[in-house]
N, C-alpha and C positions, 0 to 999 in steps of 0.2 A: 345609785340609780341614774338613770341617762337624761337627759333633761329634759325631750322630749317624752322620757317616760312618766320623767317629777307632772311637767306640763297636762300629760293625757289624765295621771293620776289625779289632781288639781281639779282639773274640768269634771272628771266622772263625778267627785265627792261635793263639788259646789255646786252644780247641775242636780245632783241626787237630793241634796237639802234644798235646793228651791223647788223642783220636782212632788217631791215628798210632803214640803212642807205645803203645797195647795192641793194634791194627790195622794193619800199616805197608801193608796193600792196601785200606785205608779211601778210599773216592769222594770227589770233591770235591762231588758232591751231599746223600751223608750228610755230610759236615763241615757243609756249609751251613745242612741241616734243624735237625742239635744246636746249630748259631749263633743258629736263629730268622732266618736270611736266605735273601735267593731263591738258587737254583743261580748264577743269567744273576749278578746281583751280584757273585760269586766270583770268573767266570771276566772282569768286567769288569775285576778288576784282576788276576787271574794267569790267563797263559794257558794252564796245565798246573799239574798234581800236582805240576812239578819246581820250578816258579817261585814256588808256595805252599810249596814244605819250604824251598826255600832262604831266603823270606821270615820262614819260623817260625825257623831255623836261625841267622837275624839278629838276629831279635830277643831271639830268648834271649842271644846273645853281645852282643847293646847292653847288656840285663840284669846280663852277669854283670859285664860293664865298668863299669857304674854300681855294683853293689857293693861292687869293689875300688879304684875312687875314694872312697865312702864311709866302706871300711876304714880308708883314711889307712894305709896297711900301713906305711910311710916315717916318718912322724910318731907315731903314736899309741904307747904302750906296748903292748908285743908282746901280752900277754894280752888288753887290751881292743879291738886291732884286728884278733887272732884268734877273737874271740867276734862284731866285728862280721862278718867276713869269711863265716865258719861261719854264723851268723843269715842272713845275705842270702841265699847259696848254696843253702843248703836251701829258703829261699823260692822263689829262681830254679828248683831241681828238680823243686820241686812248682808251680808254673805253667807250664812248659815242659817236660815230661817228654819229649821227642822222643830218638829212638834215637843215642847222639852217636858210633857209629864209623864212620860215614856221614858228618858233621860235622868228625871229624878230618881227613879227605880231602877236603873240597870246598876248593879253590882259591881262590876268592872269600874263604874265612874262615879257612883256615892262616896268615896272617901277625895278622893280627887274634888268633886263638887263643896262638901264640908269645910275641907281646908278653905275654897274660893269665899264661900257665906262669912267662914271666921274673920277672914280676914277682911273682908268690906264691914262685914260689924264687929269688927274693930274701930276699924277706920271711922265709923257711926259715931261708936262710943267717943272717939277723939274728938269729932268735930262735936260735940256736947259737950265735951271739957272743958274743949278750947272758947265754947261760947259763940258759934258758929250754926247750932241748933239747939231748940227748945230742949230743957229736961221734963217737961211738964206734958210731954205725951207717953201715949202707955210703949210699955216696953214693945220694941219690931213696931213700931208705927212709921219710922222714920225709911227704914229696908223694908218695908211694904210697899210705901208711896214709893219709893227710888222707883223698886221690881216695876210698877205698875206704870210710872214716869220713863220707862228706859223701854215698854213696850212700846206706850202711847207715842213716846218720838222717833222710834225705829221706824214706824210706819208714814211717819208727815214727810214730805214731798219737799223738804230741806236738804242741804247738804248738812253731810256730819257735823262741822264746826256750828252751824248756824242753830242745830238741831239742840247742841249740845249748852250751847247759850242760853237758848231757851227751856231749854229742863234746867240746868244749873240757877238759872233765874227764881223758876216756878219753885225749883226744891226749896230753895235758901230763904225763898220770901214768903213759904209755905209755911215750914215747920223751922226756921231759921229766928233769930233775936230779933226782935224791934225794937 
């Protein structure tokens, strides 16, 4: 692909998710205009609204899989690959804000999605091993509060590192050892 093509392609699908995600009956002509690309462009490469969410819907989950490769969740020390985990993810929310209970049900992306859950509650399970979080809450309390912590700081008015401080903080001292 041309690099300006990679670039238009880029803008359509990041443009469509912030669009979308405060719009969900937002046109693919308005996505286009706030791209800076023609209509006819759009639809050369999706032939519907359904085939651009689904494309926005991938790329946010290539996103949040390249995160958690990054995290090294497996390798790194739990704290430092729950602060990289938390930094990336909140980057991913804020570039990809699309509506994800719509997301959880698309077919195409539920086993893609599974493998992401196993493996952060994995990474769960470790950091309880390791003595890094409470055993003494009920089972998914710990990836509940994350899910709900990794909203709550997508949306505060921080940059990512600073963001991520502060939920790594709130987790740890949350459901973490004392």
């Amino acid at each position: 692909m041309r690099a300006d093509a990679a670039r238009n392609l880029e803008a359509v699908l990041t443009t469509g998710a912030r669009m979308l995600a405060s719009d969900p009956s937002a046109s693919i002509g308005a996505i286009a205009a706030e791209a800076g690309v023609d209509r006819r462009t759009v639809y050369r490469r999706f032939a519907s609204r359904e085939d651009l969410l689904a494309a926005i819907y991938d790329s946010r989950l290539t996103a949040v899989e390249e995160v958690v490769r990054g995290a090294r969740l497996t390798e790194s020390a739990v704290p430092v690959a729950l602060h990289r985990y938390v930094e990336g993810i909140i980057e991913v929310n804020r570039a990809w804000p699309v509506e994800l209970t719509r997301m959880r049900t698309e077919p195409s992306i539920q086993e893609r999605r599974s493998r992401l859950t196993a493996d952060v509650d994995s990474f769960l399970r470790r950091a309880t091993d390791e003595g890094f979080l409470r055993a003494d809450v009920p089972d998914g309390w710990a990836s509940r509060l994350l899910i709900q912590l990794l909203h709550l700081a997508s949306r505060e008015d921080l940059d990512a590192p600073r963001a991520a401080d502060l939920l790594v903080g709130t987790f740890l001292d949350g459901v973490g050892i004392h």
